[in-house]
Each structure stands twice: as C-alpha cells, then as structure tokens.
N, C-alpha and C positions, 0 to 999 in steps of 0.2 A: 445213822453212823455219825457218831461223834467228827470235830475236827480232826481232832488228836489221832484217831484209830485213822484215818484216811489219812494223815499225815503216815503213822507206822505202815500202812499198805502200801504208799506210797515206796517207801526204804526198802521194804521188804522185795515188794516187785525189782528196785532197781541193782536187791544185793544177788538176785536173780539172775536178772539180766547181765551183771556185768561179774557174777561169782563172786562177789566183793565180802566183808563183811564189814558193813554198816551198824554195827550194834551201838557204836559209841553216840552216831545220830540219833538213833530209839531214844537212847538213854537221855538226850537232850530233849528229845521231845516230850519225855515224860515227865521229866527231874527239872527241866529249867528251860519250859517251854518260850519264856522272853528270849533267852540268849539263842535259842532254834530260829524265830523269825528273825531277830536281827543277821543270824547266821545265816540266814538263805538268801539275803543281799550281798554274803562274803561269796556266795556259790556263784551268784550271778556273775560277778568281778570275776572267780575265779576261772570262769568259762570263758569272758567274754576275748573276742579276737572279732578285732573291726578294719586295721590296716597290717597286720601279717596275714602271709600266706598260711596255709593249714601245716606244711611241712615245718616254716619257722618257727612255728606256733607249739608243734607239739616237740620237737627238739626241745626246747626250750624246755618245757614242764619237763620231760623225762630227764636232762638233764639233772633237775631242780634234783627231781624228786631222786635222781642217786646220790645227790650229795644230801640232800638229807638222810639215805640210808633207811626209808622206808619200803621194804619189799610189798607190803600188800598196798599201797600207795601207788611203787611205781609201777604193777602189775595193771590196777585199775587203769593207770595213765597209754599203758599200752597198748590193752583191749579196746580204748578208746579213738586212742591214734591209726591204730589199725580197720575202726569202724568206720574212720573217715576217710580209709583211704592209703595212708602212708602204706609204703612197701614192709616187706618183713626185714626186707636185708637191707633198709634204713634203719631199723628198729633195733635189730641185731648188732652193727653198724657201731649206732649212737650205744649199747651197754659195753660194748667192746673196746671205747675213744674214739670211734669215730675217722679213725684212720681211712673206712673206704666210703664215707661218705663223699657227696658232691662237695665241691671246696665251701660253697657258702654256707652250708651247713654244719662241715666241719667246725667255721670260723663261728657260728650259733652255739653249738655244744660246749668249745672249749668259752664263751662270754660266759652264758648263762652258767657252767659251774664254778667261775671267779666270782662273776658277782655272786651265784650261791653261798661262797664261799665265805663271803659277808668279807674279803681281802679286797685290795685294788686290782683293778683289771691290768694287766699287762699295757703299757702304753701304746705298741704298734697295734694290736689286738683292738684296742678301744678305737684307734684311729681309724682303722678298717671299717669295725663298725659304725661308725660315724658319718662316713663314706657311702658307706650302701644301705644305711638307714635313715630315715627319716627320725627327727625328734619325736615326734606321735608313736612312730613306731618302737624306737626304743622307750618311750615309756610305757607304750604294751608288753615290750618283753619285760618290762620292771615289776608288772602286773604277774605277768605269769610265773615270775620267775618266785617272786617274794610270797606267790600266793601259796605255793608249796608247802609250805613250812608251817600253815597251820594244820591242815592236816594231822600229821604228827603230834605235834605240838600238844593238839586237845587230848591224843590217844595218850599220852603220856601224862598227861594231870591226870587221867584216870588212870594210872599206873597200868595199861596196857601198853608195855614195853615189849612184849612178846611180838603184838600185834606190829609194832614199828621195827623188828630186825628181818634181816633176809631173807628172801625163802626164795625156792626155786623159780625163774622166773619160766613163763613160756609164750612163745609167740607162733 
C-alpha cells in the first residue's frame, strides 16, 4: 500500500467515524500532497489543548465554528466535544447563546465569537477573561479559536460552498 492510499484510508475511516465528509482532504492528498503534510501540522495545532479544560476548549471551537457558518464543520466539532465528554445540554446550550450555560462558559462562548468575529472584544468581557485566564491560556483559546476558519476557508477555494452552509445540526 502506497503512502498516499493509507493516507486516503486513513480520511475515509475518520469520515466514518465521525459521518464527516472529508473529501476536500482526499483531494489534497492526491492534488497537492506538499500542502497535505504541511496541513497535518495545522491539524495538530488545531487539536491541540495543553492548559484549558475540555469544556473551555470545545465552547470555544463551537463557538468558532458558528461564526464562521460552517454546518458540516460545526457538526464534526460536536460529535467530537460530545466524544469527550461534554454534556448535550452544553452543546444545545452553546448553539442556542448560551443563556443556560454555566456562567464561565457563557463568558467563553460570548469571547470566542468576538474574537471570531475578527471585532474587538467587548472591554468588561476581555477584563473578565483576563481575570480568570491565564496568558497561556488565552493564547490557547487564540489557537482554537482562529483555527476554525480554515476549515472553511480551504472548502471554499474549492468552491465547495454548499459543503460550508447550514445544515441540520444534531446532537
């Protein structure tokens, strides 16, 4: 077996796993398999969570990823937060504002889609955060929060636009 094909077995198992579909990765592995390795260093980063909690953590990305407006994005980002744990009725929660979330959480969803928002953060908001995070820390949410956006981003140079609008979510 080729790299490449165990590369695609790889995608395919995890579009599997997580009902995803991964096609725009294939298509990197096959068409432009340089920017695929360099891009699996972007996966790492966009995984990585060293000083948030798992809760912070995936607020955060979900947040990201509704202000980017990607359904099959933020579907994956669900099934995933949910794999690790989070509750459903944070999940539900955080697509709804966030209103019955726990308050630190609340104050994670409403950061993470300002800064999404690529706007300034609200200044008592950011003081808050400042408060109860660590520098390390908020440059982890910075991480998760900006890593969102490519995503999208690549499905959209491939003019899969379809693939980046709403679609039902479920949890």
């Amino acid at each position: 077996m080729t790299d490449q094909q165990a590369l695609l077995n790889q995608i395919t198992a995890f579009e599997t796993h997580y009902h995803y579909d991964a096609g725009f990765l294939k298509d990197m592995v096959q068409h432009a398999p340089g920017s695929y390795d360099h891009f699996q260093h972007f996966q790492t980063m966009a995984r990585h969570r060293e000083l948030l909690s798992t809760e912070v953590f995936w607020i955060a990305k979900i947040a990201s990823m509704q202000q980017e407006d990607c359904g099959g994005c933020l579907q994956l980002n669900l099934n995933m937060a949910r794999e690790q744990g989070l509750p459903v009725a944070w999940l539900s929660a955080a697509l709804d504002g966030g209103s019955t979330l726990p308050a630190h959480l609340q104050q994670v969803l409403h950061y993470a889609r300002q800064v999404a928002a690529q706007g300034s953060v609200e200044p008592e908001l950011m003081e808050a955060m400042q408060q109860a995070y660590s520098k390390g820390q908020l440059l982890e949410l910075g991480v998760a929060i900006a890593s969102a956006k490519v995503y999208p981003t690549i499905k959209r140079a491939l003019g899969l636009t379809q693939a980046c609008q709403a679609v039902t979510i479920t949890l």
